[in-house]
Biopython code that builds the backbone (N, CA, C, O; Angstrom):
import numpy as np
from Bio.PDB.StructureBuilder import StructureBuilder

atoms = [
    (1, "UNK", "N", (-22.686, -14.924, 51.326)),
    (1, "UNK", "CA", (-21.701, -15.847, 50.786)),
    (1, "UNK", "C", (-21.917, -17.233, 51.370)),
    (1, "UNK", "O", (-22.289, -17.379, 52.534)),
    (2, "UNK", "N", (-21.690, -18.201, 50.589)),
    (2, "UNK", "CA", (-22.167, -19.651, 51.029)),
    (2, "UNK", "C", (-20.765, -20.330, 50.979)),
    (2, "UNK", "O", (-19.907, -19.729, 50.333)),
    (3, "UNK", "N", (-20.493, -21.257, 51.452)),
    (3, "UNK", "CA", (-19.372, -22.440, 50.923)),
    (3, "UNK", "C", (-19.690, -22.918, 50.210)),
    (3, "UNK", "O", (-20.920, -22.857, 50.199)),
    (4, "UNK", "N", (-19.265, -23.545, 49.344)),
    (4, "UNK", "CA", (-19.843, -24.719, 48.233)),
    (4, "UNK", "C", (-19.123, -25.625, 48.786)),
    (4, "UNK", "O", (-19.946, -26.448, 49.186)),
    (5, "UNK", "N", (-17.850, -26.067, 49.119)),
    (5, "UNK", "CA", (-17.465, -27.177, 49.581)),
    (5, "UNK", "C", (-16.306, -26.995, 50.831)),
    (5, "UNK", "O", (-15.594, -26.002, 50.982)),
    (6, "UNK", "N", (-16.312, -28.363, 51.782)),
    (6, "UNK", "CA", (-14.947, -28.585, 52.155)),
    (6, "UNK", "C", (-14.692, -29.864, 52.557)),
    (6, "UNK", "O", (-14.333, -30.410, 53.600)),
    (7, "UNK", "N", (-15.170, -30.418, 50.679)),
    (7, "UNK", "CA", (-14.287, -31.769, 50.802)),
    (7, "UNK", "C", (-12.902, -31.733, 50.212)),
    (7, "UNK", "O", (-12.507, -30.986, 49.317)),
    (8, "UNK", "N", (-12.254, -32.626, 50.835)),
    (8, "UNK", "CA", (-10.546, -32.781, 50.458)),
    (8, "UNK", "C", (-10.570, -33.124, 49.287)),
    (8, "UNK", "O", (-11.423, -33.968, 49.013)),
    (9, "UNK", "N", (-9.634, -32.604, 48.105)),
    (9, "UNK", "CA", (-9.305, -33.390, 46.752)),
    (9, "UNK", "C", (-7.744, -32.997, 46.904)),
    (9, "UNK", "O", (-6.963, -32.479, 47.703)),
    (10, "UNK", "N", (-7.805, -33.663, 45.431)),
    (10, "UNK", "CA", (-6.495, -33.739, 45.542)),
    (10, "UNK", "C", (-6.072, -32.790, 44.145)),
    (10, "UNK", "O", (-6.895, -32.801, 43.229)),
    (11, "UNK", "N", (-4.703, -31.904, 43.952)),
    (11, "UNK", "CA", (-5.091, -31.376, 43.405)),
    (11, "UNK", "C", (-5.435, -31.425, 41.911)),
    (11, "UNK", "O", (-5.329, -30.406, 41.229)),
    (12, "UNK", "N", (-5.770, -32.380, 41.483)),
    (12, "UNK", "CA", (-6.279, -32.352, 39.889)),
    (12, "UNK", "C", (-7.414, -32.600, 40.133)),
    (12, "UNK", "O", (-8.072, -32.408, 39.110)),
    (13, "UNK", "N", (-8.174, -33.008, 41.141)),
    (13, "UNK", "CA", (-9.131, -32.752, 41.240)),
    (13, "UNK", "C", (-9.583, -31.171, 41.726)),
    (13, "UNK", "O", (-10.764, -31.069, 42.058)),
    (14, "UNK", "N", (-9.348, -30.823, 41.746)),
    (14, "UNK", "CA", (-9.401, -29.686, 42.482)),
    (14, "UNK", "C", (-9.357, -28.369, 41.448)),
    (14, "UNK", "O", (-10.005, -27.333, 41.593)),
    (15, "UNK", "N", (-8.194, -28.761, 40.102)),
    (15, "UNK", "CA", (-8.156, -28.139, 39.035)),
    (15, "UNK", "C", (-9.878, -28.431, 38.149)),
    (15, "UNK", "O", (-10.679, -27.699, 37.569)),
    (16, "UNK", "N", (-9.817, -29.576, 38.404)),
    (16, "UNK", "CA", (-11.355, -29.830, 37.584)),
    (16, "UNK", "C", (-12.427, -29.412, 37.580)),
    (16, "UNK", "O", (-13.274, -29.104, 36.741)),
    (17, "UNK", "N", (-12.250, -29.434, 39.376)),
    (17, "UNK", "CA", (-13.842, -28.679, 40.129)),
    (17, "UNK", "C", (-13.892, -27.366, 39.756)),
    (17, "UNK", "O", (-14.978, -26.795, 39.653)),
    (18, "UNK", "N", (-12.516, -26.636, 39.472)),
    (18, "UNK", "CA", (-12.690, -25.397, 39.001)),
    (18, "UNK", "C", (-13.403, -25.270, 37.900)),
    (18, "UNK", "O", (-14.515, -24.746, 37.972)),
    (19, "UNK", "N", (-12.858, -25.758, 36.591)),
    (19, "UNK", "CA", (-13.030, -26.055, 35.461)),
    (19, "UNK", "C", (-14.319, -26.290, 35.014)),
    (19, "UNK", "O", (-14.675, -26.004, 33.871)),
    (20, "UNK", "N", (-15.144, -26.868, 35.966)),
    (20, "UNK", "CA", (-16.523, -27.308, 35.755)),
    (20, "UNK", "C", (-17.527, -26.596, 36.818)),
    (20, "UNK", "O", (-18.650, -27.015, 37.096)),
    (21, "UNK", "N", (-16.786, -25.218, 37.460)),
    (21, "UNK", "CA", (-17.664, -24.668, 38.421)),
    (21, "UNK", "C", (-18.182, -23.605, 37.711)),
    (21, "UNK", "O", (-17.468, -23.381, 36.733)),
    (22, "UNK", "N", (-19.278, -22.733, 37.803)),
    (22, "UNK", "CA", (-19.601, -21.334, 37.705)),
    (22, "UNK", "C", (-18.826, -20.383, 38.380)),
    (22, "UNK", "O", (-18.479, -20.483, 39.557)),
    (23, "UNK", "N", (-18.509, -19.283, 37.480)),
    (23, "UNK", "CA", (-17.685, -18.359, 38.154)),
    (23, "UNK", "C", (-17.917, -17.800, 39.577)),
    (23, "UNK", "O", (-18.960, -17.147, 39.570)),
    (24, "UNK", "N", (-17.334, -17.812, 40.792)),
    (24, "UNK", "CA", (-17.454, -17.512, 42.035)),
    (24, "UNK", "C", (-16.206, -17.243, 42.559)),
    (24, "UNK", "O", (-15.193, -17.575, 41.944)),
    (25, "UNK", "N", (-16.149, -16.540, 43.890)),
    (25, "UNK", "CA", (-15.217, -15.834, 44.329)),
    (25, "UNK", "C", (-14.407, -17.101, 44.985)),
    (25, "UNK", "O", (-15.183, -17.807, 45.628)),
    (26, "UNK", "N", (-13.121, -17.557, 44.995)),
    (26, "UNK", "CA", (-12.209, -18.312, 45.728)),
    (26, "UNK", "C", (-11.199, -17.257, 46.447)),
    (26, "UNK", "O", (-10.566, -16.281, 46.043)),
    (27, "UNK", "N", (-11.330, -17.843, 47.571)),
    (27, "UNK", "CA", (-10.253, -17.644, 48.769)),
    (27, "UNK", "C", (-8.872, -18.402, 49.386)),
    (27, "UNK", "O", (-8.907, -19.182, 50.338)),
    (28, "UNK", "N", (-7.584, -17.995, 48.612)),
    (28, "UNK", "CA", (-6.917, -19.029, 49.136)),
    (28, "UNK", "C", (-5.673, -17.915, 50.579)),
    (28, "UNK", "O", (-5.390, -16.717, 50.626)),
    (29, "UNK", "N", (-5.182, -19.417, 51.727)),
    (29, "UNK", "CA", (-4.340, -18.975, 52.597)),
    (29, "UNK", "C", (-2.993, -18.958, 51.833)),
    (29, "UNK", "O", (-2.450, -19.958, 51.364)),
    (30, "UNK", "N", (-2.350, -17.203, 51.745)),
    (30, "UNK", "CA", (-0.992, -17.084, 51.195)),
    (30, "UNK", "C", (-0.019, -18.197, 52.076)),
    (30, "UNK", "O", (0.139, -18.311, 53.292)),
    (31, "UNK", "N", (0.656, -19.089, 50.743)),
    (31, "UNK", "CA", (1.747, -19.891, 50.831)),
    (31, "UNK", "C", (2.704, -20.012, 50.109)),
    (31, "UNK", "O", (3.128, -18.910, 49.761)),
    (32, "UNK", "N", (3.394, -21.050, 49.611)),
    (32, "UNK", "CA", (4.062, -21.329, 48.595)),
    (32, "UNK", "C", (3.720, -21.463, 47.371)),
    (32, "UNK", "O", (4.340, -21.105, 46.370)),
    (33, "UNK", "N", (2.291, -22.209, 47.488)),
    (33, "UNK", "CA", (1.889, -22.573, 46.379)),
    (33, "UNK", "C", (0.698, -21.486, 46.068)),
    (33, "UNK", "O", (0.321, -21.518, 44.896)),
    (34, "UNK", "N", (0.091, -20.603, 46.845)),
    (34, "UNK", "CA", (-1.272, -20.001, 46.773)),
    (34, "UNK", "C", (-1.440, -18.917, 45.237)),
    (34, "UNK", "O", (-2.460, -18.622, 44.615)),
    (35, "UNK", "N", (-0.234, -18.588, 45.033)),
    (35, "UNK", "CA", (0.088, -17.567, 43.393)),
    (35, "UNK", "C", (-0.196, -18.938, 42.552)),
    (35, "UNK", "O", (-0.964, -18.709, 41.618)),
    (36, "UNK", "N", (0.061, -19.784, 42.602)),
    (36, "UNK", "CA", (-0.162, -20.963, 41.084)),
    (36, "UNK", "C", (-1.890, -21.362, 41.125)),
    (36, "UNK", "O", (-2.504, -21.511, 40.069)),
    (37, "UNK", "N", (-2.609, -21.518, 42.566)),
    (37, "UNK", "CA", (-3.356, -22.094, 42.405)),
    (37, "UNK", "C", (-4.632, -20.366, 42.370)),
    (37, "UNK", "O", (-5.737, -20.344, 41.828)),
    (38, "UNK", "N", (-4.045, -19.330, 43.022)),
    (38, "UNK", "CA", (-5.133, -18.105, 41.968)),
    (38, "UNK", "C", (-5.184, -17.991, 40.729)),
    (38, "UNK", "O", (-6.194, -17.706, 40.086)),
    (39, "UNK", "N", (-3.751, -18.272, 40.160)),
    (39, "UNK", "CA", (-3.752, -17.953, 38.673)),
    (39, "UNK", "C", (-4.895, -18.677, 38.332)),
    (39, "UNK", "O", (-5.929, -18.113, 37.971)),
    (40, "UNK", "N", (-4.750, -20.199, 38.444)),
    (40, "UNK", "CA", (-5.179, -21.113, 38.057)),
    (40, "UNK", "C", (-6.801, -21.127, 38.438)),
    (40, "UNK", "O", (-7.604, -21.722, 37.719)),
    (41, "UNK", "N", (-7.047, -20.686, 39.181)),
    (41, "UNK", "CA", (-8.730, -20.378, 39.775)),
    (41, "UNK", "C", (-8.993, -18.973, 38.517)),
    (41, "UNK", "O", (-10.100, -18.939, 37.979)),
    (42, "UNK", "N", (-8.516, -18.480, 38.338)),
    (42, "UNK", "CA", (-8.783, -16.921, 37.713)),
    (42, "UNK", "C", (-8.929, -17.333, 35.918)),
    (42, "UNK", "O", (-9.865, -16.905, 35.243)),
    (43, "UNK", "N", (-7.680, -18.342, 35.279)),
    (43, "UNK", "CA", (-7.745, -18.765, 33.945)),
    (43, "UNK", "C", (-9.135, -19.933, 33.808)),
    (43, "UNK", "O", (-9.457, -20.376, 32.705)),
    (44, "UNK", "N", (-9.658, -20.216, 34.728)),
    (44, "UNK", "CA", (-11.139, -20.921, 34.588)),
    (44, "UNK", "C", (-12.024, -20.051, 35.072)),
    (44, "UNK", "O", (-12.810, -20.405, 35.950)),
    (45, "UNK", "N", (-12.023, -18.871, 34.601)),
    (45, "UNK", "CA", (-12.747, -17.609, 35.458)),
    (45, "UNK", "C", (-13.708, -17.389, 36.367)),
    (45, "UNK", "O", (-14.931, -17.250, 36.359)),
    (46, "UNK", "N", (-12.512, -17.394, 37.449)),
    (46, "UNK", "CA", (-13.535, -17.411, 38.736)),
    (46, "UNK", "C", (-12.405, -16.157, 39.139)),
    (46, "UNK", "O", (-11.325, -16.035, 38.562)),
    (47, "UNK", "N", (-12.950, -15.142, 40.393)),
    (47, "UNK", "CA", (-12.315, -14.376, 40.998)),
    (47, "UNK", "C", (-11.447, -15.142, 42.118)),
    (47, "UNK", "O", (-11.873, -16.034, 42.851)),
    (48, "UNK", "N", (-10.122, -14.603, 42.101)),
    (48, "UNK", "CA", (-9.390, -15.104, 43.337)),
    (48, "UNK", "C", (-8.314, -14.400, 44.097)),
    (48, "UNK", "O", (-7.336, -13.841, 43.600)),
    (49, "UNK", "N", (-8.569, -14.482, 45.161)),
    (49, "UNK", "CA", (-7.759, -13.585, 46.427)),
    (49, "UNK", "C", (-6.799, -14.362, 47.667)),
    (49, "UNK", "O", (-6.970, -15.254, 48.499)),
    (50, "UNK", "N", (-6.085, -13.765, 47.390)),
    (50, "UNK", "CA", (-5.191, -14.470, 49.191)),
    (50, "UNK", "C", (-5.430, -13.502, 49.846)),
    (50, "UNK", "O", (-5.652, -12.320, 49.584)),
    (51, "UNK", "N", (-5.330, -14.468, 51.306)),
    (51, "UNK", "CA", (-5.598, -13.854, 52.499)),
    (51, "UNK", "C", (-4.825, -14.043, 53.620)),
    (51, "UNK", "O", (-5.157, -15.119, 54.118)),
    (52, "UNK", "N", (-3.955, -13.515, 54.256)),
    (52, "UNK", "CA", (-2.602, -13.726, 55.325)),
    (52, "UNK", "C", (-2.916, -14.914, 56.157)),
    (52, "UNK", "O", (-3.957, -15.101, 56.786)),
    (53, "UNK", "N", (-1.753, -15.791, 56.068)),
    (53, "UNK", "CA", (-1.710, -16.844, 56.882)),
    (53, "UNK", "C", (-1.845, -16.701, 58.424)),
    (53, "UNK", "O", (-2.441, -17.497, 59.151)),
    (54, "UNK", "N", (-1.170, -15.507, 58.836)),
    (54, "UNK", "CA", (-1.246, -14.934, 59.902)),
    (54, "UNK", "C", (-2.428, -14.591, 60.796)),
    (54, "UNK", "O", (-2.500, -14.473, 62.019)),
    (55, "UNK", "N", (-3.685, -14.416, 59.457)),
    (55, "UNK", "CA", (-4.927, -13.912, 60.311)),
    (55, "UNK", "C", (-5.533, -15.164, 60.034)),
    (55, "UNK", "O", (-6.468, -15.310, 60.822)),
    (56, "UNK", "N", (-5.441, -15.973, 59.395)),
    (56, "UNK", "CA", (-6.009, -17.442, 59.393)),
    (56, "UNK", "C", (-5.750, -18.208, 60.574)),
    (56, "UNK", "O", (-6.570, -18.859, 61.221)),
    (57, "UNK", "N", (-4.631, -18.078, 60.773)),
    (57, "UNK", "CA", (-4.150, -19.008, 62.042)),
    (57, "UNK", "C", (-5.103, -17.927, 63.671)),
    (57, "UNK", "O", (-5.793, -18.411, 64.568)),
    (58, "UNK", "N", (-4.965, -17.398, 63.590)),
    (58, "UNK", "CA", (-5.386, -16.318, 64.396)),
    (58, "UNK", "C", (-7.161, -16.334, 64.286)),
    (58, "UNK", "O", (-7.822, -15.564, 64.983)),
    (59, "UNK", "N", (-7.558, -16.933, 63.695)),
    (59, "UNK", "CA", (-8.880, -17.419, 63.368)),
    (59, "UNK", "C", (-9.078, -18.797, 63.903)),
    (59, "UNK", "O", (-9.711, -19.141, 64.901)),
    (60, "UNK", "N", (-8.197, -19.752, 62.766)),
    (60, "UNK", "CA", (-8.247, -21.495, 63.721)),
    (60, "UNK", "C", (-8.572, -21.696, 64.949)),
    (60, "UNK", "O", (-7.749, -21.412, 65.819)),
    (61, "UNK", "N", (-9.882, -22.246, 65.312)),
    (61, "UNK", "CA", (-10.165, -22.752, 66.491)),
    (61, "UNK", "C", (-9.542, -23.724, 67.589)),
    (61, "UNK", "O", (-9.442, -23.833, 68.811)),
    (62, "UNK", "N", (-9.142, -24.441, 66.258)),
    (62, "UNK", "CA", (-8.608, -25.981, 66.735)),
    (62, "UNK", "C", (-7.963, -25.841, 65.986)),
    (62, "UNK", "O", (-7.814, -24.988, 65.111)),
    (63, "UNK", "N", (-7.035, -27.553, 66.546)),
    (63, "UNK", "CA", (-5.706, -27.823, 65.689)),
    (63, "UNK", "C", (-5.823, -27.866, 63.991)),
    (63, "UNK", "O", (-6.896, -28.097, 63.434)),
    (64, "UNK", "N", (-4.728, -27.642, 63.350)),
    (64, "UNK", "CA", (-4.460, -27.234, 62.079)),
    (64, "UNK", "C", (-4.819, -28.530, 61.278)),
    (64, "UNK", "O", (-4.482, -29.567, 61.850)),
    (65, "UNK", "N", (-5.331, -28.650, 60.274)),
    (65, "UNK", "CA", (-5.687, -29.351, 59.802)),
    (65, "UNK", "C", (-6.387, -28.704, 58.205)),
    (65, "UNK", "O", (-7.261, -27.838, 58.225)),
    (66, "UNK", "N", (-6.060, -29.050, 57.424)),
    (66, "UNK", "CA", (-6.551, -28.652, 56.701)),
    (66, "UNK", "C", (-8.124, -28.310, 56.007)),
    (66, "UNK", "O", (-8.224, -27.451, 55.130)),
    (67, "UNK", "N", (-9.368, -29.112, 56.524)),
    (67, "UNK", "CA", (-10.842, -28.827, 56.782)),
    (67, "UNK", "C", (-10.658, -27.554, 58.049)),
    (67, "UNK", "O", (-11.325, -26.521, 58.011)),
    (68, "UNK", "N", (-9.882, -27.782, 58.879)),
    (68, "UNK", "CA", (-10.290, -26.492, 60.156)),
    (68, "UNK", "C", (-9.192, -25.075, 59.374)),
    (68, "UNK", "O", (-9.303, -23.937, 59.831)),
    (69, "UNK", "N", (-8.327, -25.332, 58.352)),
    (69, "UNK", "CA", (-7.479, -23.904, 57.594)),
    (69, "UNK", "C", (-8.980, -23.520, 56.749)),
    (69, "UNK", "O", (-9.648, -22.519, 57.009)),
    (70, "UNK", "N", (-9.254, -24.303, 55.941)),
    (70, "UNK", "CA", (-10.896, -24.006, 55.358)),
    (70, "UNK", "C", (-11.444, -23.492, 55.666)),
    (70, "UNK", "O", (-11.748, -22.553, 54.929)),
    (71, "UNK", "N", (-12.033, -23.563, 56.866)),
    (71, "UNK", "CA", (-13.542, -22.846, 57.755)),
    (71, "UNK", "C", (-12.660, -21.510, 58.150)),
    (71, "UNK", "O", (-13.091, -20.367, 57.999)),
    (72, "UNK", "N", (-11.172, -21.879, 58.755)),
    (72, "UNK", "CA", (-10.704, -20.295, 59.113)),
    (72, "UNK", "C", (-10.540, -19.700, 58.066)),
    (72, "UNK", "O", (-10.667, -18.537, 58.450)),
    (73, "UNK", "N", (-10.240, -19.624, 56.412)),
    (73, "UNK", "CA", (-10.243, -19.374, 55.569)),
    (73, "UNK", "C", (-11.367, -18.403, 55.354)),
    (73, "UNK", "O", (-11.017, -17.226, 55.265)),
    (74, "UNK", "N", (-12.860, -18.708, 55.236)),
    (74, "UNK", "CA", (-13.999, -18.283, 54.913)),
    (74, "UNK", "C", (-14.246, -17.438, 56.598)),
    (74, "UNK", "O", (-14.370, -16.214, 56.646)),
    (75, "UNK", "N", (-14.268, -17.905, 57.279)),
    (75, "UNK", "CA", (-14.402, -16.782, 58.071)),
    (75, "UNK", "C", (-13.623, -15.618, 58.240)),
    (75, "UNK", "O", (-14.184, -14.559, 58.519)),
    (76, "UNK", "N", (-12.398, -15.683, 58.106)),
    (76, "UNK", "CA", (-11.351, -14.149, 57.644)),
    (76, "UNK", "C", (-11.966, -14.015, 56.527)),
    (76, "UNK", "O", (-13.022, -13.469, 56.846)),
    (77, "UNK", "N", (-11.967, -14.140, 55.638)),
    (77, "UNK", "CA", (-13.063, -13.916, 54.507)),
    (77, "UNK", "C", (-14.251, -12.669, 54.579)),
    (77, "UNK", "O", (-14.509, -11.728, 53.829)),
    (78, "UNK", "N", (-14.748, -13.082, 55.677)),
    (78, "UNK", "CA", (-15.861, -12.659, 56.166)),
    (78, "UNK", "C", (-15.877, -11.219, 56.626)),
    (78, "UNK", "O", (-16.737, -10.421, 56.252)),
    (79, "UNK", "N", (-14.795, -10.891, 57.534)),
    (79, "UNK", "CA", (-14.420, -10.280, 58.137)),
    (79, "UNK", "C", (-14.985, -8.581, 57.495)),
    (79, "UNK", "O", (-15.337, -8.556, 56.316)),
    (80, "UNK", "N", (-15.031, -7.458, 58.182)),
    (80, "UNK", "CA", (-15.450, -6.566, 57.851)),
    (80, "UNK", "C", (-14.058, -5.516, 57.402)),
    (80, "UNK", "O", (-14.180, -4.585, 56.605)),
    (81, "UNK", "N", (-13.197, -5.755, 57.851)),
    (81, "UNK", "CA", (-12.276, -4.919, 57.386)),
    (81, "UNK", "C", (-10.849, -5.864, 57.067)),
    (81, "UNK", "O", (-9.707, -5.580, 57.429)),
    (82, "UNK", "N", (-11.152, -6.697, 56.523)),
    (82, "UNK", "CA", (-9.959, -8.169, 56.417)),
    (82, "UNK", "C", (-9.314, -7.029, 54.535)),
    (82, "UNK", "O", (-9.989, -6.298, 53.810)),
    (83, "UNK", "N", (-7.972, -7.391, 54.450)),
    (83, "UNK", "CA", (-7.254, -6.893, 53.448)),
    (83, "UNK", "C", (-6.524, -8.005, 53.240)),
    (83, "UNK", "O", (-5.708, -8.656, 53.892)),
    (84, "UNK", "N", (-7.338, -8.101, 51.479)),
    (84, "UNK", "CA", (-6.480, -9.530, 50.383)),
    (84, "UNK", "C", (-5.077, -8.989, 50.639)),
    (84, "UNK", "O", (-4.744, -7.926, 51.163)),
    (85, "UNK", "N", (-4.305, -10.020, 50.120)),
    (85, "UNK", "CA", (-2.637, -9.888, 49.582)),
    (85, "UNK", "C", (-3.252, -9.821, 48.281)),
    (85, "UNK", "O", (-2.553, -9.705, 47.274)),
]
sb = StructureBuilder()
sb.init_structure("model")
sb.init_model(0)
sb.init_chain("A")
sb.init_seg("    ")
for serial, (resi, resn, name, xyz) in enumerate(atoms, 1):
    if name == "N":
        sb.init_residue(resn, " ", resi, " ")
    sb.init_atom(name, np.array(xyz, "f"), 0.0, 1.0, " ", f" {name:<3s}", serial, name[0])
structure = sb.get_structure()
């Protein structure tokens, strides 16, 4: 598994990049918003999964920031026995 990105957009950009990506697996951290933006990864058909905020943070190296929720993102990701929401 590779990253393709972790530059910041904003989110209509972000709707776009979908829109214009090849289908690939997205990983988002369960939040408030994380059910609108799978749907929304899945109706431009790409696969998409949440993954507990809990083991993300528990991953984060450093302070929270949204590029360092990213990298902890894909590395729970990674994980050998990690379970989507």
């Amino acid at each position: 598994n590779t990253v393709l990105s972790n530059k910041e957009m904003t989110p209509s950009q972000f709707e776009e990049w979908l829109a214009k990506s090849k289908p690939m697996t997205v990983v988002f951290e369960a939040c408030a918003t994380s059910n609108y933006w799978k749907q929304t990864a899945e109706r431009h058909g790409h696969e998409a999964k949440l993954i507990s905020a809990k083991l993300v943070s528990n991953i984060r190296q450093t302070q929270k920031t949204d590029a360092n929720d990213a990298l902890a993102i894909v590395q729970a990701s990674q994980l050998v026995d990690v379970q989507f929401i």
